[in-house]
Structures are given as C-alpha cells and as structure tokens.
C-alpha positions as protocol buffer text, in pm:
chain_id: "A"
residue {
  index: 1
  type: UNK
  ca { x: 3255 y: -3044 z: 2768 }
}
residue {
  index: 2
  type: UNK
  ca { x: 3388 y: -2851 z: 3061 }
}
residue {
  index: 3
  type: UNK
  ca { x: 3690 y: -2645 z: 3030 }
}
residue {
  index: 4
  type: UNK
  ca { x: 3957 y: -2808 z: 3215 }
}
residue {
  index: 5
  type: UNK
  ca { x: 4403 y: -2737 z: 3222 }
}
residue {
  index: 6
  type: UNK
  ca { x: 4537 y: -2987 z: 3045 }
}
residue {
  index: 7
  type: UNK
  ca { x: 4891 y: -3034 z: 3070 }
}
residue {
  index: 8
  type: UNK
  ca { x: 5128 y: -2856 z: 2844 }
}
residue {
  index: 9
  type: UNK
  ca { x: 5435 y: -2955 z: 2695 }
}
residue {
  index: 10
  type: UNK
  ca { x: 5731 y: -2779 z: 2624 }
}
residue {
  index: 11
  type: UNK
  ca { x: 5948 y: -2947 z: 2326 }
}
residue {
  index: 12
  type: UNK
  ca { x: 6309 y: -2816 z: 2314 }
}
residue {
  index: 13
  type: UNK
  ca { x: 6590 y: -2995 z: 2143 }
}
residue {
  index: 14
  type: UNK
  ca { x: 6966 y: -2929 z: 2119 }
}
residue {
  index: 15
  type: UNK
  ca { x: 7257 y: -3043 z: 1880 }
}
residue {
  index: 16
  type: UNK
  ca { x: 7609 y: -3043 z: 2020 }
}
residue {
  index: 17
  type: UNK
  ca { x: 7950 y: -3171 z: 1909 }
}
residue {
  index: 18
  type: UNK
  ca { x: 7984 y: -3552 z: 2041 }
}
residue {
  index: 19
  type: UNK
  ca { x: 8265 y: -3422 z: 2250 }
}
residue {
  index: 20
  type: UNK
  ca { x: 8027 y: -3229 z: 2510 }
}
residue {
  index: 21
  type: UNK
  ca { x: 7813 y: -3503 z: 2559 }
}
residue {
  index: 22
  type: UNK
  ca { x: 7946 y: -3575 z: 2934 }
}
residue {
  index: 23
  type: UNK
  ca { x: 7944 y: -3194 z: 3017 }
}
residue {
  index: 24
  type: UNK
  ca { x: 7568 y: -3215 z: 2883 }
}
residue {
  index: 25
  type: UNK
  ca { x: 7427 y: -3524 z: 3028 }
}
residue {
  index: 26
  type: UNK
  ca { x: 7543 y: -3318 z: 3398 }
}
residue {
  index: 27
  type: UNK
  ca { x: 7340 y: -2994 z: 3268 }
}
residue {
  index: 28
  type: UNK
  ca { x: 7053 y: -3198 z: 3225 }
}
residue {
  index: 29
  type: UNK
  ca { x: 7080 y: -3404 z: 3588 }
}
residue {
  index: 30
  type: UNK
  ca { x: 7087 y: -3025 z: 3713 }
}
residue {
  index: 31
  type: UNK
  ca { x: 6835 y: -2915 z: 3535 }
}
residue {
  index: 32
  type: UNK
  ca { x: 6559 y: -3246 z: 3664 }
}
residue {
  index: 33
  type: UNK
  ca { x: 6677 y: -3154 z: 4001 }
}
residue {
  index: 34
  type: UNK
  ca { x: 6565 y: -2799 z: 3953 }
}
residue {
  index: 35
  type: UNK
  ca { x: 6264 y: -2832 z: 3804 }
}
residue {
  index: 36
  type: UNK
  ca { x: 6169 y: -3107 z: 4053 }
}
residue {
  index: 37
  type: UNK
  ca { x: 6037 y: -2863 z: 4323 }
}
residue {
  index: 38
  type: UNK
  ca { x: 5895 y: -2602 z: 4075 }
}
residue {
  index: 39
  type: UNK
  ca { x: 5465 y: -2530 z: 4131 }
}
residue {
  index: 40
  type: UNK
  ca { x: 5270 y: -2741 z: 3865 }
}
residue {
  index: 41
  type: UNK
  ca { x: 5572 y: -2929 z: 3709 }
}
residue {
  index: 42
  type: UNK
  ca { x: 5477 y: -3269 z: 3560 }
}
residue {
  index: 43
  type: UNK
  ca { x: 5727 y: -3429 z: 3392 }
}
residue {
  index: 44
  type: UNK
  ca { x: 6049 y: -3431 z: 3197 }
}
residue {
  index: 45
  type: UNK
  ca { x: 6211 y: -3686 z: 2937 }
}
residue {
  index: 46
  type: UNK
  ca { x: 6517 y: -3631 z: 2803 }
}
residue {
  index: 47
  type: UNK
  ca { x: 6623 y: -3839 z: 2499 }
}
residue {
  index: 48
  type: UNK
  ca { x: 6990 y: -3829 z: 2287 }
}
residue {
  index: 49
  type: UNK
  ca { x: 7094 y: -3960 z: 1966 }
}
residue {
  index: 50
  type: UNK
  ca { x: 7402 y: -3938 z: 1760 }
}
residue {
  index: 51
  type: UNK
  ca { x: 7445 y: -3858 z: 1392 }
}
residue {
  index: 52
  type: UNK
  ca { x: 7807 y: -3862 z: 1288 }
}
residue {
  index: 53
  type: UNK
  ca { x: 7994 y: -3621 z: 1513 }
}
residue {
  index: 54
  type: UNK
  ca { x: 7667 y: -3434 z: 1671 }
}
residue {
  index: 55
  type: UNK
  ca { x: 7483 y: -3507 z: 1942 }
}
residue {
  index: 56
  type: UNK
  ca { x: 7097 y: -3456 z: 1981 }
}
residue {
  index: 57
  type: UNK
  ca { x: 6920 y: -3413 z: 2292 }
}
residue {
  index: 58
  type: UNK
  ca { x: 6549 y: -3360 z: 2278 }
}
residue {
  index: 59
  type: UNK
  ca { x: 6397 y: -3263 z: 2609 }
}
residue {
  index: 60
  type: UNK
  ca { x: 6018 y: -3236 z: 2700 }
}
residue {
  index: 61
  type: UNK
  ca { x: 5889 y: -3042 z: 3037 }
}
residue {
  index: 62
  type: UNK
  ca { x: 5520 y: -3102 z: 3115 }
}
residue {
  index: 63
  type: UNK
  ca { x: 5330 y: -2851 z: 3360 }
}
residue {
  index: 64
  type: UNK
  ca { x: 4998 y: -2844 z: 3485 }
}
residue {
  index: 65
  type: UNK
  ca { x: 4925 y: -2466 z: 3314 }
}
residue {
  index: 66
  type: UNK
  ca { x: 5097 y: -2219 z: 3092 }
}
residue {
  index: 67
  type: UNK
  ca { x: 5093 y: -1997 z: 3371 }
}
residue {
  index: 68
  type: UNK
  ca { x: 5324 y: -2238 z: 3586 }
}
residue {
  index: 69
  type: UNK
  ca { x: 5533 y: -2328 z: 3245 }
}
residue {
  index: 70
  type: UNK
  ca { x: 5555 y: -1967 z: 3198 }
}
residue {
  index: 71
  type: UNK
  ca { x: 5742 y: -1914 z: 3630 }
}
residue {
  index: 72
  type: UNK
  ca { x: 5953 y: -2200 z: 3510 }
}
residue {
  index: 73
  type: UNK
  ca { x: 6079 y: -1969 z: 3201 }
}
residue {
  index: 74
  type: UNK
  ca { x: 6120 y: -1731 z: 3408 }
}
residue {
  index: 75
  type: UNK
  ca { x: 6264 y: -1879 z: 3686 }
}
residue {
  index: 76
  type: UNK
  ca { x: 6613 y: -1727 z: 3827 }
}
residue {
  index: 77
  type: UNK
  ca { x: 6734 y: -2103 z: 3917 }
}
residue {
  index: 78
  type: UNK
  ca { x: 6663 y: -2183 z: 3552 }
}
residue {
  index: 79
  type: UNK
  ca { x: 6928 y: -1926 z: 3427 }
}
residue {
  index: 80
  type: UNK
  ca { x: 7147 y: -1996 z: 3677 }
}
C-alpha cells in the first residue's frame, strides 16, 4: 500500500455562557473566512448545541498535511 497524506482533522470544541452565542457565531464567520485562503486547507464544520445555560460549539478543520495544519496554528491571522 503506498504511503499517501491523508487528510487530517483537527477537533476543537468550546463551551460558553448562552449569552455569547451571537458574539461567537461572528468569531467563527471570521475565522471560515480566514482559513479559506490558507495552503492545504480542506474543510471546516462548525456545529452548536445548548445544555441549560451553556453553549457548545464543536469545530473541525481538515488539511491536506500536518505540515499545512501545523502554518495554520501558527498563522499570525489566526491570532489576530
């Protein structure tokens, strides 16, 4: 079986008060136009649920190769 990059996933999720959802749901619209135009990016899903008065957003990133999920990391428009 050759040895081909397979894409890899990044998993991160994040509980909030209920109250922040609007200010979230705008971080995460910035944060797919960021990563739009990054080398090797795949994919994103973002997904929230509530449970009483929390928030939960799960979020998965898919590049084409650690290295290129690794710049993204890294990346100064990702802390900005």
């Amino acid at each position: 079986m050759p040895n081909e990059d397979r894409p890899l996933l990044s998993v991160i999720v994040r509980r909030f008060p209920q109250k922040l959802e609007h200010d979230i749901e705008q971080l995460v619209e910035k944060i797919q136009r960021a990563v739009a135009n990054q080398p090797g990016f795949v994919g994103l899903q973002s997904s929230f649920s509530h449970e009483g008065s929390y928030c939960e957003l799960v979020t998965v990133f898919a590049f084409d190769s650690e290295g290129n999920l690794e710049r993204w990391k890294n990346s100064p428009i990702r802390e900005g």
